[in-house]
MARVEX-911826 format. One record per residue (C-alpha): residue number from 1; x, y, z. Coordinates in pm, 1 decimal. Layout:
N
num,u,v,w
NUM,X,Y,Z
...
***
This chain:
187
num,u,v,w
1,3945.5,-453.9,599.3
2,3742.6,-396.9,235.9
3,3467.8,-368.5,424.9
4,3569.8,-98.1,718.1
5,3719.1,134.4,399.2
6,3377.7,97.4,233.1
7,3218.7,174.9,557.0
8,3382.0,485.5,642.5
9,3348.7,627.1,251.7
10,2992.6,547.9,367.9
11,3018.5,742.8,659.4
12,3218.1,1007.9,526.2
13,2975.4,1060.6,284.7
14,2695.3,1046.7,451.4
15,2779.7,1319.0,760.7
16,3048.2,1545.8,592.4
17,2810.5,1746.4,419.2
18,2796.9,1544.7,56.0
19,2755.2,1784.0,-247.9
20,2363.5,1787.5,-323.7
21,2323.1,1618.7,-724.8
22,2210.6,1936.2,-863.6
23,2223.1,2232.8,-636.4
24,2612.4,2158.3,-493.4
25,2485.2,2239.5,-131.7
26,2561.5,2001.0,154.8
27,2269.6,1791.5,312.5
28,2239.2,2014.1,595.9
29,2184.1,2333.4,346.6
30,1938.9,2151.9,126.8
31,1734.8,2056.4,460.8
32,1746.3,2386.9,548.0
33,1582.4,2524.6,243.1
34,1279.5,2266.9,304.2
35,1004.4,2272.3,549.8
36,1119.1,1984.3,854.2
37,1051.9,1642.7,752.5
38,670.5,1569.4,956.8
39,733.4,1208.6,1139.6
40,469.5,956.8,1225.3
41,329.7,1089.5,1594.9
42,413.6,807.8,1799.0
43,611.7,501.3,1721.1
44,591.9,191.0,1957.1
45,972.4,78.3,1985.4
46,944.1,-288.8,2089.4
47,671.5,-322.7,1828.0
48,922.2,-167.2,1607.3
49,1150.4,-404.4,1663.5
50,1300.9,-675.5,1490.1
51,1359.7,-758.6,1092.8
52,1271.9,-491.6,811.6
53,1261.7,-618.3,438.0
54,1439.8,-334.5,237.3
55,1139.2,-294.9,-19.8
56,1277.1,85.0,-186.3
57,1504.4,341.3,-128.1
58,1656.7,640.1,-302.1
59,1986.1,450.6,-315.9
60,2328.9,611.8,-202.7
61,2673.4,467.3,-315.7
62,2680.5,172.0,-52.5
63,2337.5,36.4,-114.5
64,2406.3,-20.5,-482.3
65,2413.1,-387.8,-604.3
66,2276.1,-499.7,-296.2
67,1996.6,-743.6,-295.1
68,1785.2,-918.7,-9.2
69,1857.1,-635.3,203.1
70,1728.4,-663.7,612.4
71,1706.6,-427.8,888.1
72,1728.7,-570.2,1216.2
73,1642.2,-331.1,1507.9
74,1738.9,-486.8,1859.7
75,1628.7,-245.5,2158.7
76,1939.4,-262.8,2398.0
77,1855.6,-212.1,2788.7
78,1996.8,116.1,2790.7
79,1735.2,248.7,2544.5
80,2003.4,258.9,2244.3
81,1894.6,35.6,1955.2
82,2146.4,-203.3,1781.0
83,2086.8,-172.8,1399.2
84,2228.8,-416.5,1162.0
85,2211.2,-387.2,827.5
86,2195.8,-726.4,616.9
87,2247.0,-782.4,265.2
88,2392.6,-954.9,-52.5
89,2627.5,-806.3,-272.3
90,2494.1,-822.9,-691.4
91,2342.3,-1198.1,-639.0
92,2061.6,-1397.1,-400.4
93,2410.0,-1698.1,-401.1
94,2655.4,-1417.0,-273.3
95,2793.4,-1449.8,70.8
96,2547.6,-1307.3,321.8
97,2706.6,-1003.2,454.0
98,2620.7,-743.7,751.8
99,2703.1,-386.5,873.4
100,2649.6,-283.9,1235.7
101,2556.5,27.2,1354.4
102,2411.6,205.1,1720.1
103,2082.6,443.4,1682.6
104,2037.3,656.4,1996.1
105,1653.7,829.4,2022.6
106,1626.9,1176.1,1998.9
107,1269.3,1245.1,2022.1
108,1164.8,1029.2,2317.7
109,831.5,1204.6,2329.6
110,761.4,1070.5,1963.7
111,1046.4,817.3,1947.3
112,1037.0,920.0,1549.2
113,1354.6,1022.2,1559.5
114,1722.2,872.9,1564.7
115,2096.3,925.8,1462.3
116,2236.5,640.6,1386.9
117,2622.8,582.6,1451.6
118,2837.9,345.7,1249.5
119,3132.8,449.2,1416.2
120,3214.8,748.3,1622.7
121,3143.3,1030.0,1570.6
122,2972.1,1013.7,1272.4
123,2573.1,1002.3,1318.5
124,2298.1,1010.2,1073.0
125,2002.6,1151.0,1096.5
126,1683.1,852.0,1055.2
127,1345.6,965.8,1066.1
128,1015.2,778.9,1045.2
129,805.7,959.3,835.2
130,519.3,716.0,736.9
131,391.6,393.3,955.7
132,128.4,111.5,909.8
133,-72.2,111.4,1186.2
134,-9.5,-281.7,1255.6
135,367.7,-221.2,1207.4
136,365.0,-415.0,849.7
137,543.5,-157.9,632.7
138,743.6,178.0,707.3
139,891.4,470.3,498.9
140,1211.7,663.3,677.3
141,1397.4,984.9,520.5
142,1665.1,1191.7,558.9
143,1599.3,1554.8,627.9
144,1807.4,1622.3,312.8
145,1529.5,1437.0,110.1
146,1813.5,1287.2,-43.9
147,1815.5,968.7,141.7
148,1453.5,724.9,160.1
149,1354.4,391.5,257.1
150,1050.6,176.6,207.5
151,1097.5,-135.8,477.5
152,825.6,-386.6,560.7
153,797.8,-662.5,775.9
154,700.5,-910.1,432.8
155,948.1,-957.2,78.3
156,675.3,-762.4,-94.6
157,446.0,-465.5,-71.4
158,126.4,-505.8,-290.6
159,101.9,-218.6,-517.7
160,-137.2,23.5,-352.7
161,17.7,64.6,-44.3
162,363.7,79.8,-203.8
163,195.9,348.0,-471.4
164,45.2,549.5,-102.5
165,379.1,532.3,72.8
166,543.2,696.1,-244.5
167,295.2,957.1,-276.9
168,283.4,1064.8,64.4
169,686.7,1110.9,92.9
170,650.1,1342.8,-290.0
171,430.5,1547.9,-60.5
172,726.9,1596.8,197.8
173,988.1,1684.7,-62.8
174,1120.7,1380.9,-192.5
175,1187.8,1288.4,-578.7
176,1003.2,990.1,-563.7
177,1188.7,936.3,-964.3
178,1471.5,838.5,-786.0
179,1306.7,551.8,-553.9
180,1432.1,201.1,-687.4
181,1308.1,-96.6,-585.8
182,1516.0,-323.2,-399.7
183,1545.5,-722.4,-551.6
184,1386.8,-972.7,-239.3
185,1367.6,-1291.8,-292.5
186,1081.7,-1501.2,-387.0
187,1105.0,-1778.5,-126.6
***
């Protein structure tokens, strides 16, 4: 039950228009005040499938304290993509934990862009903005540019790239200060 309350205040947050850090407008006000997040021209989905190391992120409430983080992407036959969201909670020898979740495609011409549902009817909006061209690594935002992840299909990211991803999202509006790196283990 702990874990459907923190879910929702997830939610909640996330699609009820959360008060911006420092201007106090909602995420949909702040996105409108930007130019639209560009989103990598084509994305493959069954390449795209399958487990994503949580490398960065600009973390929101719910991602705090976690640690070996994992997106799994699961392409469903009727073109909806099962998302689950695996983690641990402060501690590499916590309980393995997991939050499920539905993204729908809604740019099948680019397949760049999703809404992803953790229960109805709350959506959020996911957007690919920056992909390796062998599917290693991958940056998504939030049109807000308040929300940003760095996922790759390895524990680590050498330096460069990681350095590259992080410059190219500054360029689309996001405060790249606020990017943490997210503890993976070592083995």
């Amino acid at each position: 039950m702990k874990s459907l309350t923190i879910l929702f205040l997830v939610c909640a947050t996330l699609f009820t228009g959360c008060q911006s850090r420092t201007s106090g407008n909602s995420d949909k006000q702040a996105a409108e005040n930007l130019p639209p997040l560009k989103t990598v021209a084509h994305v493959d989905l069954p390449r795209y499938m399958g487990d994503w190391y949580v490398i960065a992120n600009i973390p929101y409430f719910a991602e705090e304290g976690k640690v070996a983080s994992i997106e799994r992407y699961e392409l469903r036959p009727d073109g909806k993509i099962e998302n689950t969201f695996i983690f641990k909670k402060d501690s590499f020898d916590a309980k393995e934990k997991e939050w499920n979740a539905v993204a729908e495609i809604t740019n099948t011409t680019t397949n760049a862009e999703w809404n992803i549902q953790f229960f109805w009817p709350f959506k959020v909006e996911y957007r690919i903005i920056d992909l390796a061209p062998d599917y290693s690594w991958a940056a998504i935002g939030h049109p807000s540019r308040k929300y940003f992840w760095v996922i790759a299909r390895a524990r680590t990211l050498d330096e460069k790239t990681y350095q590259g991803i992080l410059a190219r999202a500054a360029a689309q509006g996001f405060n790249i200060s606020e990017v943490t790196k997210v503890p993976q283990p070592t083995n």
